[in-house]
C-alpha positions in Angstrom: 100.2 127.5 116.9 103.6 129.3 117.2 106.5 126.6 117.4 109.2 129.2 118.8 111.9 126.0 118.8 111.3 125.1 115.1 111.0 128.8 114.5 107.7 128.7 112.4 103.9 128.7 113.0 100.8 126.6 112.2 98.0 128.3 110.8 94.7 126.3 109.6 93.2 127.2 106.0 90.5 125.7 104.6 91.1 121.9 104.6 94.8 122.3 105.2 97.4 123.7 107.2 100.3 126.6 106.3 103.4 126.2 108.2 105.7 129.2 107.9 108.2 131.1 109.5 112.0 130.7 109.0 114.2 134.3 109.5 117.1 134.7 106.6 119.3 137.6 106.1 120.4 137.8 102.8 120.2 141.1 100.0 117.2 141.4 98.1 119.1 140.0 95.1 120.3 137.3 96.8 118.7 133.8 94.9 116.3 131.7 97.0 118.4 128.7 99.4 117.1 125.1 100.3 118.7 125.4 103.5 115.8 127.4 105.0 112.6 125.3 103.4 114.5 121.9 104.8 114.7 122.8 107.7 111.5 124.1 108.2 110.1 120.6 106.8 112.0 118.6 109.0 110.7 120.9 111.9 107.3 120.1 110.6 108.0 116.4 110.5 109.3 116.0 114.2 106.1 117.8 115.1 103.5 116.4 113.1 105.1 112.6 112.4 101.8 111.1 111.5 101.1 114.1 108.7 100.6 112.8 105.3 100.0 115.5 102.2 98.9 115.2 98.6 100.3 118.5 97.7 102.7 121.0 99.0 103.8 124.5 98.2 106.6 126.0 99.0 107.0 130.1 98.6 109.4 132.4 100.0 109.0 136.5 100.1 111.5 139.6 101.3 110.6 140.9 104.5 112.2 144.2 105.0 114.4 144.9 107.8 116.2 147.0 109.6 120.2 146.9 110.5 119.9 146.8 114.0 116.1 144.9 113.6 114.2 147.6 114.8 111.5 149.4 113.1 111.5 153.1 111.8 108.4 154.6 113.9 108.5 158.7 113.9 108.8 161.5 112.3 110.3 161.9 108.5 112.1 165.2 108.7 113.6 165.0 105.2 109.8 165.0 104.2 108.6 167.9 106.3 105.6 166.7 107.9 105.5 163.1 107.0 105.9 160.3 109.5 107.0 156.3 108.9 106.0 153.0 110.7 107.8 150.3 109.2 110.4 148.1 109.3 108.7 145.6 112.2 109.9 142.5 110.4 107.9 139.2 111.2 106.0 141.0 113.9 104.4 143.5 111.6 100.7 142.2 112.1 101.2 142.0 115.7 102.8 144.8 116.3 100.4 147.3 113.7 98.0 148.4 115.9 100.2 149.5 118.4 102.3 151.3 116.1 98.9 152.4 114.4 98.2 154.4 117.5 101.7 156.2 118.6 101.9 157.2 114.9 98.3 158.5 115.2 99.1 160.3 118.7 102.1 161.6 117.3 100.2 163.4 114.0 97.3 164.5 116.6 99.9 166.0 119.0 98.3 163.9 122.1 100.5 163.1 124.7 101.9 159.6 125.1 104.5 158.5 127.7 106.2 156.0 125.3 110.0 156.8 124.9 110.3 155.4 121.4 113.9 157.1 120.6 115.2 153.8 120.1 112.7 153.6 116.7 113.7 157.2 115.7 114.1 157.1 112.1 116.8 159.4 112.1 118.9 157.1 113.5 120.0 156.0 109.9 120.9 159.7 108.8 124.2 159.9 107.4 126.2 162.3 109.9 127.9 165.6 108.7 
């Protein structure tokens, strides 16, 4: 269940349920904040009030992102005949297949109709 006002989602596991979601920019260095997992837990108790728990875990991870939040899908020219698909944030498992394909059609050269300039990874090469 995807809780788009509490910003997390629901999954069942085995005799239990994982709650996670929760978007933070911060650098990769940057040390791991409260703010994020309390709010996610009072999100969790204004949606489940009658939830009761012996145990609870609490993890967080980097997610890589982009500066403008969308992902690098294309060619590599600094790597000759490379491409790259990454970048797709919190979306990544949605999103794969798709990207899966374009990437595939683009290494095949088969035609596609998708203008995908907007995910052209040279859009982060420094300028002369």
């Amino acid at each position: 269940m995807m809780v788009a006002a509490g910003k997390f989602v629901v999954t069942p596991m085995e005799g239990r349920i994982r709650c996670a979601g929760v978007v933070e920019f911060a650098s990769t260095e940057a040390p791991a904040r409260e703010g994020p997992l309390e709010f996610i837990k009072r999100q969790i108790a204004a949606l489940f009030p009658e939830l009761s728990y012996d145990h609870m875990s609490e993890w967080m991870g980097r997610r890589p992102a982009t500066m403008d939040r969308l992902p690098l899908i294309g060619p590599a020219r600094a790597i000759g005949n490379g491409h790259v698909a990454f970048g797709h944030q919190h979306v990544g498992l949605t999103a794969g297949p798709k990207t899966g394909r374009m990437i595939a059609d683009m290494v095949s050269n088969h035609p596609n109709n998708a203008n995908l300039s907007a995910f052209d990874p040279a859009r982060y090469q420094a300028s002369s």
